[in-house]
LUMPA-702955 format. One line per field, with one value per residue: x, y, z of N, C-alpha, C in turn. Coordinates in steps of 0.02 Angstrom, whole numbers, plus 50000, padded with zeros to 5 digits. Example, Ala and Ser with C-alpha at 12.3 -4.5 7.8 and 13.67 -1.06 7.14 Angstrom:
2
nx <- [50660, 50642]
ny <- [49716, 49888]
nz <- [50390, 50354]
cax <- [50615, 50684]
cay <- [49775, 49947]
caz <- [50390, 50357]
cx <- [50660, 50645]
cy <- [49835, 50002]
cz <- [50390, 50394]
***
This chain:
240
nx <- [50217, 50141, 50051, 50097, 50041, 49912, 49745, 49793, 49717, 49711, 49821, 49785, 49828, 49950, 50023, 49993, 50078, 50182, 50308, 50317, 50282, 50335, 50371, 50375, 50421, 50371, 50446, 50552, 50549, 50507, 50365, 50375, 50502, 50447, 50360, 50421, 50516, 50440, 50378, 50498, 50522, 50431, 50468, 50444, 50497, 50551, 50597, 50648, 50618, 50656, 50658, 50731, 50828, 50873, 51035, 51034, 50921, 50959, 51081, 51010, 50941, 51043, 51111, 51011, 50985, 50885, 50836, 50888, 50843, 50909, 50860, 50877, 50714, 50723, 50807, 50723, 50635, 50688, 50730, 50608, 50546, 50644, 50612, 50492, 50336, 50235, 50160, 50141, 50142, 50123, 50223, 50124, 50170, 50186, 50121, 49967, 49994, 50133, 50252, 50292, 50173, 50065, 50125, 50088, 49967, 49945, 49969, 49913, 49954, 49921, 49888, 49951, 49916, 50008, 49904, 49831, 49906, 49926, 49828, 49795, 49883, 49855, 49851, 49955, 50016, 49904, 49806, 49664, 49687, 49586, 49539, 49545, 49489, 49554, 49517, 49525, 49543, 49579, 49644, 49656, 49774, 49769, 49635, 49661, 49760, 49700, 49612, 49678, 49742, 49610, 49579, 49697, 49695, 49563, 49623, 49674, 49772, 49819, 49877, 49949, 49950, 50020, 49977, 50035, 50190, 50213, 50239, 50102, 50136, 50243, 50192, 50102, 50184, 50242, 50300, 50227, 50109, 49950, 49795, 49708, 49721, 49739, 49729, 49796, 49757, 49786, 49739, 49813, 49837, 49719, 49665, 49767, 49704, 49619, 49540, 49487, 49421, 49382, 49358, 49289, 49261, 49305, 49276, 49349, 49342, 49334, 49436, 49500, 49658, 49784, 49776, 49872, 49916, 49797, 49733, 49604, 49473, 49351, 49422, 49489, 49400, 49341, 49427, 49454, 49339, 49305, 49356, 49252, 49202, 49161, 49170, 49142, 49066, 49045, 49022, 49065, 48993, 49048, 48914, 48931]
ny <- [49036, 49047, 49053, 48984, 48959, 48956, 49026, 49188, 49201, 49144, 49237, 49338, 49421, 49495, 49407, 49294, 49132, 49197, 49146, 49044, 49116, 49205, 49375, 49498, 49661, 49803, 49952, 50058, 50163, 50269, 50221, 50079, 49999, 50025, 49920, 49829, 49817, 49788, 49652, 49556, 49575, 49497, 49356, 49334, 49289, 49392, 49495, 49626, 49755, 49888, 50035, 50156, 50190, 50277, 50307, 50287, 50214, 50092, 50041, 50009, 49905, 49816, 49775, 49713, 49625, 49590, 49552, 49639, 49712, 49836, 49964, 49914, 49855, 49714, 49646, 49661, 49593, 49460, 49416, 49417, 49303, 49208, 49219, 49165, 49226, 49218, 49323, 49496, 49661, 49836, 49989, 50151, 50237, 50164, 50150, 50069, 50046, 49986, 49864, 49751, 49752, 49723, 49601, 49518, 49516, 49457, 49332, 49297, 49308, 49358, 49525, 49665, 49834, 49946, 49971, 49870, 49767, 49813, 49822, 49714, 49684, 49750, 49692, 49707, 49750, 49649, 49728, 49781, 49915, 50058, 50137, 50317, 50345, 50450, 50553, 50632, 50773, 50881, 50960, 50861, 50834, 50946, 50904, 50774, 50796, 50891, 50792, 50700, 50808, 50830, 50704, 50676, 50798, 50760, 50610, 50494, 50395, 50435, 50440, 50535, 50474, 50371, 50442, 50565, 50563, 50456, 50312, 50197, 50082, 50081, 50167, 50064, 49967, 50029, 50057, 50138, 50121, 50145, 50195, 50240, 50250, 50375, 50404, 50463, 50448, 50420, 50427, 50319, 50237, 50199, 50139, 49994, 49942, 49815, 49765, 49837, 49880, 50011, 50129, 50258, 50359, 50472, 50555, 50711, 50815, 50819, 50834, 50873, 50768, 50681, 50623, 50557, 50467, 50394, 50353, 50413, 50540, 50460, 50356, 50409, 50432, 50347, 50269, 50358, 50347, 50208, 50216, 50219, 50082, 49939, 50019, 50055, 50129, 50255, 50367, 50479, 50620, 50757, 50858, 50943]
nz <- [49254, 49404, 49553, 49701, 49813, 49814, 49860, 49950, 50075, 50190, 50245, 50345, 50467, 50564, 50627, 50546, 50463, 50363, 50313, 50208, 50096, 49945, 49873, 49762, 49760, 49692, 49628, 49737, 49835, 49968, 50001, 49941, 50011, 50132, 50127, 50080, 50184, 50294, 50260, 50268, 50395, 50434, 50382, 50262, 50090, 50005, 49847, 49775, 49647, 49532, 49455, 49491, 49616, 49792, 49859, 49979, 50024, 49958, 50016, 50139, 50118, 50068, 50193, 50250, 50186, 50079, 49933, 49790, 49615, 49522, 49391, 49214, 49119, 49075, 49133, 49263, 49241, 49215, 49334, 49414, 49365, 49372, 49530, 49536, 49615, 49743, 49753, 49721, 49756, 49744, 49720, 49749, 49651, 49514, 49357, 49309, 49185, 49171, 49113, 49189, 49309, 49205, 49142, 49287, 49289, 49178, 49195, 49296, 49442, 49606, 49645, 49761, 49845, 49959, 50060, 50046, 50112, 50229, 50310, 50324, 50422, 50522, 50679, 50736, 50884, 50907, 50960, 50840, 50732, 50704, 50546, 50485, 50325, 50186, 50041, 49886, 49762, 49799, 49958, 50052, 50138, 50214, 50293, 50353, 50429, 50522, 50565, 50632, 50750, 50819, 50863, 50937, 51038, 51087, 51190, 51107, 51045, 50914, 50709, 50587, 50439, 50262, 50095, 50152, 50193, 50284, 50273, 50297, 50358, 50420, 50533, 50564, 50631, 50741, 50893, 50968, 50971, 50915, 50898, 50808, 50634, 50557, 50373, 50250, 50069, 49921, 49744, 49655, 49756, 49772, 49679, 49671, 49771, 49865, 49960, 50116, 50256, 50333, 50474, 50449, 50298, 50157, 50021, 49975, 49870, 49696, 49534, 49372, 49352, 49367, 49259, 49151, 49209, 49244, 49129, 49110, 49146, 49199, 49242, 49343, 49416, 49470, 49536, 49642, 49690, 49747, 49901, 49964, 49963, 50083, 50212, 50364, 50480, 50443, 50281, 50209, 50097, 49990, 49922, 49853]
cax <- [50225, 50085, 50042, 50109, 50004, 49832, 49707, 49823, 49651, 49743, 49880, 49742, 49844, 50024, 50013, 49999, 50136, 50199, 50377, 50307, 50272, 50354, 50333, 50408, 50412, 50404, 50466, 50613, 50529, 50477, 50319, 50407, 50556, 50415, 50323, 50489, 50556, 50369, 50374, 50553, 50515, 50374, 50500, 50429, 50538, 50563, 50650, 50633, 50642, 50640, 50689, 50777, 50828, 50923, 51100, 51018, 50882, 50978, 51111, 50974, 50898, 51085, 51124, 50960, 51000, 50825, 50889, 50866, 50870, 50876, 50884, 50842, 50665, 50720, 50836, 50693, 50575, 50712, 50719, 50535, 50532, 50677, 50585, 50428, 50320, 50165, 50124, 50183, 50161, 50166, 50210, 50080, 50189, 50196, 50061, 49942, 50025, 50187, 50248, 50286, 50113, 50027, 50146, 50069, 49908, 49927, 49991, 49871, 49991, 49884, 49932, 49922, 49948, 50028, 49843, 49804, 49952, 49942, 49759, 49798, 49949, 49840, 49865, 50025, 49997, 49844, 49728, 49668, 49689, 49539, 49578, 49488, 49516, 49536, 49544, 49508, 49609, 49648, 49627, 49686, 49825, 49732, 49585, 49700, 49804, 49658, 49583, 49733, 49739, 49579, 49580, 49752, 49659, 49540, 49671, 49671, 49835, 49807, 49964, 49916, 50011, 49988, 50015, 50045, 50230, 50236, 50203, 50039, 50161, 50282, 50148, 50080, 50235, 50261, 50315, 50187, 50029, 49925, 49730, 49687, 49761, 49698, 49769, 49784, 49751, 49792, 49710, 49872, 49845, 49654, 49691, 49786, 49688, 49556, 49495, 49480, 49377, 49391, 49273, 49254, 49280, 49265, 49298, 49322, 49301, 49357, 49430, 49530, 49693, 49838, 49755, 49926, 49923, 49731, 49737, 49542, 49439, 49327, 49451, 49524, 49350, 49311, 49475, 49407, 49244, 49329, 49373, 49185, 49216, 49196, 49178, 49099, 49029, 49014, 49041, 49049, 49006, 49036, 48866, 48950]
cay <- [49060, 49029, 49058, 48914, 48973, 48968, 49078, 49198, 49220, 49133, 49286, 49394, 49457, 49513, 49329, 49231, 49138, 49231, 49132, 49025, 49179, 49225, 49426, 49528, 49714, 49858, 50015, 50063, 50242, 50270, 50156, 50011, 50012, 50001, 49871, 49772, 49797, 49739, 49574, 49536, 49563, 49440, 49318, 49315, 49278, 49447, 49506, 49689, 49773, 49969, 50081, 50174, 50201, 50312, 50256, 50264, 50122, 50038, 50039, 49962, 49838, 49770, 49768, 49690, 49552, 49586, 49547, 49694, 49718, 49908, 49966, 49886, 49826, 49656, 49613, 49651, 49541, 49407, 49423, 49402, 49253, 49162, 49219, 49153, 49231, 49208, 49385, 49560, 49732, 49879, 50050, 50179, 50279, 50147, 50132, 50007, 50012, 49982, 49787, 49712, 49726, 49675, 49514, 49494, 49497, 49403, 49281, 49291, 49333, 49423, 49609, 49692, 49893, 49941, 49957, 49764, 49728, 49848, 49796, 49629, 49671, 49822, 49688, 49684, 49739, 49611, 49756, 49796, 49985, 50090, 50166, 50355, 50364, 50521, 50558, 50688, 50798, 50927, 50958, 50796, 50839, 50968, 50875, 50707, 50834, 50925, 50757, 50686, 50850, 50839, 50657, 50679, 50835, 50683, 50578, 50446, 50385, 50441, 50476, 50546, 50427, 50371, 50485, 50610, 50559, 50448, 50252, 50157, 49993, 50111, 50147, 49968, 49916, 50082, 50036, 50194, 50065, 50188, 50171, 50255, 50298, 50452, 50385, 50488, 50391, 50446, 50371, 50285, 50178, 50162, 50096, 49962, 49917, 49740, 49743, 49850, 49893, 50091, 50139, 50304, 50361, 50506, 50610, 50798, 50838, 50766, 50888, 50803, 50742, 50634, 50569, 50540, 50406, 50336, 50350, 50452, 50557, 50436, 50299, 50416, 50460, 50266, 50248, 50387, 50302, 50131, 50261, 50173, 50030, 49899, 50076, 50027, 50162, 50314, 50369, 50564, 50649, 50806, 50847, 51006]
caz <- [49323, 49450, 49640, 49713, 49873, 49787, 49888, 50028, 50117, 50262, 50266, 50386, 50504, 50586, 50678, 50503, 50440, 50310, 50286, 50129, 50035, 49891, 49856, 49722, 49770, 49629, 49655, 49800, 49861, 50039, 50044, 49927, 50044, 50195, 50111, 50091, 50254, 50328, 50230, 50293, 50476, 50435, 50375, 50165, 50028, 49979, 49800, 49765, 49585, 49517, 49403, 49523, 49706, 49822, 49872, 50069, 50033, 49943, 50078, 50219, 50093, 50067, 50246, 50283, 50149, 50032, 49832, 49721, 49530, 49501, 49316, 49172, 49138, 49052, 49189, 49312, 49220, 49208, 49404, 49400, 49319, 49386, 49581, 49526, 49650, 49748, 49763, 49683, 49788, 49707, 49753, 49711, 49600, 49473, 49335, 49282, 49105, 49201, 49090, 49255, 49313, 49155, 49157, 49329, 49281, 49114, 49247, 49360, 49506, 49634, 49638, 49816, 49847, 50028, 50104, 50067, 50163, 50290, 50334, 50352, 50474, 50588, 50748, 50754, 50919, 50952, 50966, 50790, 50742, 50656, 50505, 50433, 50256, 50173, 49966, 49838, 49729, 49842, 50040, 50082, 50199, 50270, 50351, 50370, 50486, 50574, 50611, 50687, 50794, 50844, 50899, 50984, 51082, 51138, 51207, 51060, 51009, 50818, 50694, 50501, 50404, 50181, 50055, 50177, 50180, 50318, 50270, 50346, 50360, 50467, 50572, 50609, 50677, 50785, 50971, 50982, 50958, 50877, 50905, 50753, 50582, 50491, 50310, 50180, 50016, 49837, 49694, 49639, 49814, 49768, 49616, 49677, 49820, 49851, 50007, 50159, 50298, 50371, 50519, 50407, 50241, 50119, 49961, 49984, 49804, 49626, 49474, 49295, 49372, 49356, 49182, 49117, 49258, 49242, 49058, 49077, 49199, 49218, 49285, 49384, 49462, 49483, 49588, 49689, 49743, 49787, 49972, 50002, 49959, 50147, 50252, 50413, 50499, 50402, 50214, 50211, 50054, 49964, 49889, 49793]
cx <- [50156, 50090, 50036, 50063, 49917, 49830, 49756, 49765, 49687, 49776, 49835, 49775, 49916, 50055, 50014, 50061, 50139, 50274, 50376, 50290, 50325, 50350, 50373, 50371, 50422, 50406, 50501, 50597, 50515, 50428, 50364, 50475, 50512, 50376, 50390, 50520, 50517, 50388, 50457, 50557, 50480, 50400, 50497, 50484, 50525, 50611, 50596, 50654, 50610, 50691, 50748, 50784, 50880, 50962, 51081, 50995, 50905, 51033, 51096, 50955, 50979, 51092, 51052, 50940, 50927, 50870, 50860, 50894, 50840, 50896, 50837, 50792, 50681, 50767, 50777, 50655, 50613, 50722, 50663, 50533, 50566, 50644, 50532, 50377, 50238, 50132, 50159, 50126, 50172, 50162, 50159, 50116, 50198, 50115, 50048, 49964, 50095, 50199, 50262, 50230, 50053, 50055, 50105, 50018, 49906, 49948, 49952, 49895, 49942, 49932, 49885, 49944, 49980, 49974, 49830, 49844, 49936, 49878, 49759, 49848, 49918, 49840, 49902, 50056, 49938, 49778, 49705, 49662, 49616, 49573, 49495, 49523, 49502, 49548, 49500, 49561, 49630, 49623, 49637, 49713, 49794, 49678, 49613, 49743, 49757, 49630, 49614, 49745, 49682, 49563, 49663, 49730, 49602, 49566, 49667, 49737, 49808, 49875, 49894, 49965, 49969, 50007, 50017, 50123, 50253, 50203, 50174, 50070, 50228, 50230, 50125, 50105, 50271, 50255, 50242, 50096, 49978, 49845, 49716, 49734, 49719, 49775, 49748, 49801, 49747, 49757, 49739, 49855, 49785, 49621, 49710, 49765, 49634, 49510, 49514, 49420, 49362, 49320, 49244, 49294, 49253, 49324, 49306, 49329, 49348, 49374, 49488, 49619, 49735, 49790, 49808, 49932, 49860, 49723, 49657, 49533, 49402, 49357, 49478, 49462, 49336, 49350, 49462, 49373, 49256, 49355, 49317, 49185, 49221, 49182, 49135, 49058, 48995, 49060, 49021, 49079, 49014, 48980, 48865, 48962]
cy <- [49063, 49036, 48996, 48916, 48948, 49043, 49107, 49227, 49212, 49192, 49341, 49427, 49436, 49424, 49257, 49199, 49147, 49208, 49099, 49057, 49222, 49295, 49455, 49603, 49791, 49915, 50002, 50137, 50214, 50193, 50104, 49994, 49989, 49921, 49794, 49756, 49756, 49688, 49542, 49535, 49497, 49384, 49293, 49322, 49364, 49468, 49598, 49720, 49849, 49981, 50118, 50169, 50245, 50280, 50246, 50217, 50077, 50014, 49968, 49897, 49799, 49726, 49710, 49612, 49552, 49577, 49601, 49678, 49786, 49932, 49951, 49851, 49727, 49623, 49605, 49577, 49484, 49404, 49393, 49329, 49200, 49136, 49160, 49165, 49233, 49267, 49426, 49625, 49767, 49938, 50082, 50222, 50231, 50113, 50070, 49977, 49986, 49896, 49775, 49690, 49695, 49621, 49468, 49468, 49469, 49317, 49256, 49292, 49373, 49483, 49659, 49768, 49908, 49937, 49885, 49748, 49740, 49830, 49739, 49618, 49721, 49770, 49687, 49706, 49718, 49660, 49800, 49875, 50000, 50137, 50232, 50367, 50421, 50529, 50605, 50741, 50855, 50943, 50906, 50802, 50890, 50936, 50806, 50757, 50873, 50863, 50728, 50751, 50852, 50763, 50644, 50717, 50791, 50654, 50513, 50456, 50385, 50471, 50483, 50517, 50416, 50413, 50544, 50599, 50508, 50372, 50208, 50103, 50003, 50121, 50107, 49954, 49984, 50073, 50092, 50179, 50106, 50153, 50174, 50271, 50339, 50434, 50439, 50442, 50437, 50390, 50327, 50217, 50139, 50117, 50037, 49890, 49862, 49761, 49788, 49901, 49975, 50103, 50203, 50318, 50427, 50539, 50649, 50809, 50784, 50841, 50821, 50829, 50681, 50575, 50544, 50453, 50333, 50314, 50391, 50473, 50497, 50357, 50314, 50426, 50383, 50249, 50276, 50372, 50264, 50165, 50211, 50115, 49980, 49968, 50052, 50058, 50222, 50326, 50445, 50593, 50734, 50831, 50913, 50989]
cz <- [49355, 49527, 49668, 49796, 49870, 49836, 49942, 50060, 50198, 50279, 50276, 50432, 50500, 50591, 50634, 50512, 50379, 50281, 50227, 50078, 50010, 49880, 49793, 49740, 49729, 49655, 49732, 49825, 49937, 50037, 49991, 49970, 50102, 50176, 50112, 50144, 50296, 50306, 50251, 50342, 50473, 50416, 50299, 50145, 50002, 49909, 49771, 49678, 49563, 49474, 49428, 49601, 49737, 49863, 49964, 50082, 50011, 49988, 50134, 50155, 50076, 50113, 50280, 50230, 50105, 49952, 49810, 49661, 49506, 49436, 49271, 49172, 49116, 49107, 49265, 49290, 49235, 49274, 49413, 49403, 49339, 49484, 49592, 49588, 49650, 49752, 49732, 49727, 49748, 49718, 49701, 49658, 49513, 49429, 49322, 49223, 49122, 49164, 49149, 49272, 49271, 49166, 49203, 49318, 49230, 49152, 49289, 49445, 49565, 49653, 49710, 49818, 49927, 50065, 50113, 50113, 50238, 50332, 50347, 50397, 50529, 50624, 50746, 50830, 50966, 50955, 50873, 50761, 50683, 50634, 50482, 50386, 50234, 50083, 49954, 49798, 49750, 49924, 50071, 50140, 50234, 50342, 50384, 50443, 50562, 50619, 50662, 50754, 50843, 50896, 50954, 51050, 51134, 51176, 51170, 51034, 50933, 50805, 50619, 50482, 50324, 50151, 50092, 50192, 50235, 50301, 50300, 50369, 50425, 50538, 50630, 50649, 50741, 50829, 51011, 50998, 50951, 50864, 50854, 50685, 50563, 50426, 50246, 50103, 49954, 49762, 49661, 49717, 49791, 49716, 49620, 49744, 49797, 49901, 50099, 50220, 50360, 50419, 50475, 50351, 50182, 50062, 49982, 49925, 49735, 49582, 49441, 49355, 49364, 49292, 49168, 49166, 49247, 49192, 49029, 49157, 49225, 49277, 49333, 49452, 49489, 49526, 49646, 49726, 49762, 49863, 50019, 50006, 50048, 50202, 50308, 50458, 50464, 50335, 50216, 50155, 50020, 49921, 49828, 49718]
***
Protein backbone atom coordinates (compact mmCIF):
# COMPACT_ATOMS: atom_id res chain seq x y z
CA UNK A 1 0.00 0.00 0.00
CA UNK A 2 1.46 3.38 -1.09
CA UNK A 3 0.40 7.14 -1.64
CA UNK A 4 -0.69 7.06 -4.96
CA UNK A 5 -0.58 11.04 -4.64
CA UNK A 6 3.17 11.25 -3.80
CA UNK A 7 3.90 14.68 -2.10
CA UNK A 8 0.08 16.43 -0.98
CA UNK A 9 2.16 19.73 -0.75
CA UNK A 10 -0.27 20.86 -3.50
CA UNK A 11 -3.44 20.29 -0.95
CA UNK A 12 -2.64 24.15 0.63
CA UNK A 13 -5.74 25.42 0.83
CA UNK A 14 -9.86 25.27 0.99
CA UNK A 15 -9.55 26.10 -3.05
CA UNK A 16 -7.30 22.85 -3.75
CA UNK A 17 -8.65 20.02 -5.40
CA UNK A 18 -9.06 17.63 -2.98
CA UNK A 19 -11.43 15.04 -5.09
CA UNK A 20 -8.31 12.60 -5.95
CA UNK A 21 -7.64 12.06 -2.37
CA UNK A 22 -8.03 9.04 -0.77
CA UNK A 23 -8.35 9.55 3.28
CA UNK A 24 -8.98 7.03 5.88
CA UNK A 25 -10.40 8.64 9.07
CA UNK A 26 -9.75 6.99 12.70
CA UNK A 27 -11.81 7.53 15.35
CA UNK A 28 -15.86 8.73 15.03
CA UNK A 29 -15.84 11.40 18.20
CA UNK A 30 -16.64 15.04 17.71
CA UNK A 31 -13.40 16.15 15.87
CA UNK A 32 -13.17 12.67 13.70
CA UNK A 33 -16.77 13.17 12.64
CA UNK A 34 -15.60 17.05 11.80
CA UNK A 35 -12.63 15.96 10.08
CA UNK A 36 -14.83 13.54 7.98
CA UNK A 37 -17.54 15.73 7.26
CA UNK A 38 -14.67 18.56 6.11
CA UNK A 39 -13.08 16.12 3.61
CA UNK A 40 -16.55 15.25 2.09
CA UNK A 41 -17.62 18.83 1.54
CA UNK A 42 -14.22 18.97 -0.21
CA UNK A 43 -15.25 16.15 -2.41
CA UNK A 44 -12.17 13.31 -0.99
CA UNK A 45 -12.68 9.78 -1.05
CA UNK A 46 -13.52 9.45 2.40
CA UNK A 47 -13.73 5.86 4.44
CA UNK A 48 -14.05 6.26 8.15
CA UNK A 49 -13.04 3.53 10.87
CA UNK A 50 -13.39 3.29 14.98
CA UNK A 51 -13.80 1.39 17.71
CA UNK A 52 -16.83 2.96 18.51
CA UNK A 53 -19.44 5.67 17.74
CA UNK A 54 -22.67 7.18 18.90
CA UNK A 55 -25.87 6.03 17.14
CA UNK A 56 -26.23 10.18 16.22
CA UNK A 57 -22.85 10.28 14.07
CA UNK A 58 -23.31 7.44 12.85
CA UNK A 59 -26.80 8.41 11.70
CA UNK A 60 -25.27 11.78 9.67
CA UNK A 61 -22.24 9.86 8.29
CA UNK A 62 -24.91 7.26 6.77
CA UNK A 63 -27.15 9.88 5.52
CA UNK A 64 -24.26 11.78 4.17
CA UNK A 65 -23.07 8.50 2.33
CA UNK A 66 -19.20 8.40 4.09
CA UNK A 67 -18.36 4.25 4.49
CA UNK A 68 -17.71 3.25 8.02
CA UNK A 69 -16.23 0.10 9.66
CA UNK A 70 -17.02 0.43 13.41
CA UNK A 71 -15.83 -2.51 15.67
CA UNK A 72 -13.44 -4.87 15.17
CA UNK A 73 -9.78 -3.98 14.63
CA UNK A 74 -9.15 -6.74 11.87
CA UNK A 75 -12.12 -5.77 9.92
CA UNK A 76 -10.92 -2.12 10.19
CA UNK A 77 -7.54 -2.99 8.95
CA UNK A 78 -9.13 -5.16 6.20
CA UNK A 79 -11.04 -1.85 5.24
CA UNK A 80 -7.74 -0.20 5.28
CA UNK A 81 -6.23 -2.22 2.98
CA UNK A 82 -8.87 -2.92 0.53
CA UNK A 83 -9.28 1.52 0.58
CA UNK A 84 -5.76 1.85 0.03
CA UNK A 85 -5.36 5.35 0.94
CA UNK A 86 -3.42 8.42 0.23
CA UNK A 87 -3.73 9.85 3.55
CA UNK A 88 -4.92 8.74 7.22
CA UNK A 89 -6.32 11.49 9.86
CA UNK A 90 -6.42 10.73 13.12
CA UNK A 91 -8.43 11.84 15.96
CA UNK A 92 -6.45 13.00 18.94
CA UNK A 93 -7.88 10.52 21.29
CA UNK A 94 -6.21 7.72 19.60
CA UNK A 95 -2.59 6.65 20.48
CA UNK A 96 0.53 6.37 18.73
CA UNK A 97 0.63 2.59 19.77
CA UNK A 98 -2.85 2.50 18.22
CA UNK A 99 -1.97 -0.86 15.13
CA UNK A 100 -3.69 1.20 12.58
CA UNK A 101 -1.28 3.94 12.86
CA UNK A 102 1.84 1.91 13.10
CA UNK A 103 0.57 0.04 9.78
CA UNK A 104 0.47 3.60 8.48
CA UNK A 105 3.67 4.39 9.20
CA UNK A 106 5.27 0.96 8.45
CA UNK A 107 3.61 2.03 5.16
CA UNK A 108 4.65 5.16 4.89
CA UNK A 109 1.09 6.62 4.50
CA UNK A 110 1.36 10.23 5.61
CA UNK A 111 -0.42 10.66 9.00
CA UNK A 112 -2.23 14.14 9.46
CA UNK A 113 -3.95 15.30 12.98
CA UNK A 114 -7.15 17.77 12.56
CA UNK A 115 -4.71 20.94 12.80
CA UNK A 116 -2.76 19.83 9.47
CA UNK A 117 -5.96 19.83 7.88
CA UNK A 118 -7.52 22.61 9.35
CA UNK A 119 -4.47 24.91 8.49
CA UNK A 120 -4.47 24.08 5.14
CA UNK A 121 -8.37 24.83 4.82
CA UNK A 122 -8.24 28.51 7.19
CA UNK A 123 -9.40 30.34 3.60
CA UNK A 124 -12.19 28.87 3.13
CA UNK A 125 -13.42 32.15 3.18
CA UNK A 126 -10.44 33.64 0.89
CA UNK A 127 -9.29 35.67 3.80
CA UNK A 128 -6.90 33.47 5.79
CA UNK A 129 -7.77 33.31 9.62
CA UNK A 130 -4.96 33.82 12.46
CA UNK A 131 -4.68 31.23 14.77
CA UNK A 132 -3.43 31.77 19.00
CA UNK A 133 -2.42 28.55 20.21
CA UNK A 134 -2.82 27.66 23.66
CA UNK A 135 -1.32 24.26 25.66
CA UNK A 136 -0.21 23.06 29.00
CA UNK A 137 -1.55 20.72 31.53
CA UNK A 138 -3.86 22.83 33.16
CA UNK A 139 -5.39 26.49 32.55
CA UNK A 140 -5.96 25.90 29.09
CA UNK A 141 -9.62 26.69 28.86
CA UNK A 142 -9.27 29.38 31.04
CA UNK A 143 -6.97 31.77 29.09
CA UNK A 144 -8.29 30.21 25.55
CA UNK A 145 -11.74 31.69 26.98
CA UNK A 146 -10.44 35.03 28.46
CA UNK A 147 -8.64 35.63 25.23
CA UNK A 148 -11.55 35.12 23.08
CA UNK A 149 -13.40 37.60 25.48
CA UNK A 150 -11.02 39.95 25.30
CA UNK A 151 -10.61 40.05 21.53
CA UNK A 152 -14.44 39.89 21.02
CA UNK A 153 -14.45 43.16 23.54
CA UNK A 154 -12.14 44.58 20.59
CA UNK A 155 -14.49 43.99 17.88
CA UNK A 156 -12.54 40.92 16.34
CA UNK A 157 -14.61 38.17 15.14
CA UNK A 158 -12.75 35.50 17.48
CA UNK A 159 -14.55 32.02 18.57
CA UNK A 160 -12.38 29.56 21.21
CA UNK A 161 -12.58 26.45 19.38
CA UNK A 162 -9.95 22.67 19.78
CA UNK A 163 -9.86 20.81 22.68
CA UNK A 164 -12.08 23.14 24.19
CA UNK A 165 -15.04 21.12 22.80
CA UNK A 166 -15.81 22.89 19.82
CA UNK A 167 -13.86 21.53 16.51
CA UNK A 168 -11.21 23.99 14.59
CA UNK A 169 -12.61 22.28 11.15
CA UNK A 170 -16.24 23.42 12.43
CA UNK A 171 -15.03 26.68 12.74
CA UNK A 172 -13.29 27.16 9.29
CA UNK A 173 -16.29 26.55 7.53
CA UNK A 174 -18.52 28.86 9.92
CA UNK A 175 -20.86 31.26 7.75
CA UNK A 176 -19.52 33.40 10.93
CA UNK A 177 -15.94 33.97 9.02
CA UNK A 178 -14.04 34.18 12.08
CA UNK A 179 -10.84 36.49 11.99
CA UNK A 180 -9.19 34.75 14.64
CA UNK A 181 -9.17 31.34 16.37
CA UNK A 182 -8.05 31.11 20.00
CA UNK A 183 -7.35 27.07 19.73
CA UNK A 184 -7.00 25.20 22.44
CA UNK A 185 -4.50 22.32 21.74
CA UNK A 186 -3.92 19.15 23.82
CA UNK A 187 -0.88 17.23 23.48
CA UNK A 188 -2.76 14.32 21.86
CA UNK A 189 -3.30 17.04 18.79
CA UNK A 190 0.49 18.08 19.21
CA UNK A 191 1.51 14.87 18.85
CA UNK A 192 0.00 14.34 15.71
CA UNK A 193 0.66 17.52 14.18
CA UNK A 194 3.56 18.53 10.95
CA UNK A 195 3.22 21.78 10.14
CA UNK A 196 1.62 24.95 11.24
CA UNK A 197 1.96 28.49 11.38
CA UNK A 198 0.10 30.48 14.63
CA UNK A 199 0.60 34.35 14.85
CA UNK A 200 1.08 33.41 18.72
CA UNK A 201 1.82 30.61 20.79
CA UNK A 202 2.42 29.34 24.31
CA UNK A 203 2.72 26.85 27.20
CA UNK A 204 1.16 27.84 30.54
CA UNK A 205 2.91 25.21 32.50
CA UNK A 206 3.86 21.32 32.15
CA UNK A 207 3.32 18.61 35.23
CA UNK A 208 3.58 14.22 34.55
CA UNK A 209 0.41 13.64 32.56
CA UNK A 210 -1.42 11.46 30.31
CA UNK A 211 1.86 9.05 30.37
CA UNK A 212 -0.38 6.16 29.85
CA UNK A 213 -0.90 7.95 26.44
CA UNK A 214 2.90 9.25 25.64
CA UNK A 215 4.34 6.16 27.06
CA UNK A 216 7.04 8.85 29.28
CA UNK A 217 7.22 12.39 30.72
CA UNK A 218 9.59 13.27 28.57
CA UNK A 219 7.55 12.57 25.30
CA UNK A 220 4.83 14.04 26.71
CA UNK A 221 6.94 17.27 27.42
CA UNK A 222 8.40 17.12 23.73
CA UNK A 223 4.74 17.19 22.37
CA UNK A 224 4.33 20.19 24.49
CA UNK A 225 7.09 22.32 22.91
CA UNK A 226 6.08 21.46 19.21
CA UNK A 227 3.06 24.71 20.40
CA UNK A 228 6.48 26.68 18.96
CA UNK A 229 7.02 25.00 16.46
CA UNK A 230 6.38 27.77 12.86
CA UNK A 231 4.89 30.52 15.57
CA UNK A 232 5.09 33.78 13.79
CA UNK A 233 4.87 36.52 15.94
CA UNK A 234 5.23 35.72 19.45
CA UNK A 235 6.13 32.53 21.62
CA UNK A 236 5.06 33.29 25.31
CA UNK A 237 6.76 31.46 27.99
CA UNK A 238 6.26 30.35 31.46
CA UNK A 239 9.65 30.95 33.07
CA UNK A 240 8.24 29.22 36.50
Amino acid sequence: MANKLGSLDHLSSWHSDWSQLSVVVVGLAKTGFSVADTLHELGAKVLVVADSASAEILDIVEVLGIPSVIGKLAEQQKAIEDFNPDLMVVSPGVAPTNALVQNANEKTIPIWGDLDLAWRLRDRFDVKQEWICVTGTNGKTTVVELTEAMLLASGVRAVACGNIGKPILDCIRDPAEFEVLVVEVSSFQLHYMNHIEPFSATCLNIAEDHLDWHGSFEAYRLSKERIYQGTKVACIYNLE
